[in-house]
C-alpha positions in Angstrom: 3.3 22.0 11.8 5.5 19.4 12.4 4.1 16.7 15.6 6.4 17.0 18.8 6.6 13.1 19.3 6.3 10.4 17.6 3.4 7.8 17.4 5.8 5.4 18.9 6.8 7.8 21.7 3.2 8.7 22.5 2.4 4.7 22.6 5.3 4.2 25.3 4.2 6.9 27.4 0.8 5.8 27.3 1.4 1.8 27.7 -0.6 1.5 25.0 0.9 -2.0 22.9 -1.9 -2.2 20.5 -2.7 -0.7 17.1 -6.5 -0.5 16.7 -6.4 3.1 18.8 -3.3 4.6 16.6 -5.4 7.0 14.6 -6.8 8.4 17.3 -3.3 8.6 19.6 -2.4 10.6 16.8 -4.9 12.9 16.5 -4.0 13.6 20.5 -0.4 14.2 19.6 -1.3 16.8 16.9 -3.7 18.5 19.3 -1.2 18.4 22.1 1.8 19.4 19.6 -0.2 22.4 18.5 -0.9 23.4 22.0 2.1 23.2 23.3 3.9 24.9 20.4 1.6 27.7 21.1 2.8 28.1 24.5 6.5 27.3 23.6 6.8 30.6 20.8 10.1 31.5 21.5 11.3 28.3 20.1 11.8 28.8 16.4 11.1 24.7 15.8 14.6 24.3 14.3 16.8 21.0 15.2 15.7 18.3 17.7 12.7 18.8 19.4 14.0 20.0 23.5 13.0 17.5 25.7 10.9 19.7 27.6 8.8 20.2 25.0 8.2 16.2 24.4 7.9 15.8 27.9 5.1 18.9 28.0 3.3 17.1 24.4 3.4 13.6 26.8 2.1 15.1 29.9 -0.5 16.5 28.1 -1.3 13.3 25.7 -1.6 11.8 28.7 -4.5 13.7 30.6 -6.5 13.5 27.3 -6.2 9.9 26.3 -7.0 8.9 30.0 -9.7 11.3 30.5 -11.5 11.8 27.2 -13.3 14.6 28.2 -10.1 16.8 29.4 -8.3 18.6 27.0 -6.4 20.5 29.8 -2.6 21.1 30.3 -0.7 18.0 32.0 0.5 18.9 35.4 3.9 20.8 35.4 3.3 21.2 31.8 4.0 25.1 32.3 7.0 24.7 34.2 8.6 22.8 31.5 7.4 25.4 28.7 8.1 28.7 30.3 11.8 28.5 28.8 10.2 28.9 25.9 7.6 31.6 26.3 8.2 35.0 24.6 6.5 37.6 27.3 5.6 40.7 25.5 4.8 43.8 27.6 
């Protein structure tokens, strides 16, 4: 599964202009690619990644690289996935 941003996107949104935490901002945006992919399963990952997906991947990047020990959603992350949800009944 392909990441959602880019290390250099993830570094911008985080303020972050040093290298020596890289391999570990990129384990983040796997995590936060994978979990937002789950949510967002009615997009079939074909073309340029919406930008309410990346902006979903950041908000979430963000509450785990600031708070290590919170792997929870970023705030309004749902709002910008539900466009993407496939609701089965």
């Amino acid at each position: 599964m392909a990441d959602i941003v880019t290390l250099d996107e993830a570094k911008a949104w985080l303020r972050v202009l040093h290298d020596h935490e890289d391999a570990l901002i990129l384990l983040l945006v796997a995590a936060a690619s994978e979990a937002v992919l789950e949510t967002a399963d009615g997009w079939d990952g074909t073309g340029e990644v919406p930008d309410r997906l990346k902006l979903a991947c950041l908000a979430r990047l963000a509450v785990a690289y600031d708070d290590r020990v919170n792997v929870s959603a970023g705030t309004g992350e749902d709002r910008l996935v539900q466009p993407f949800r496939v609701l089965a009944i």
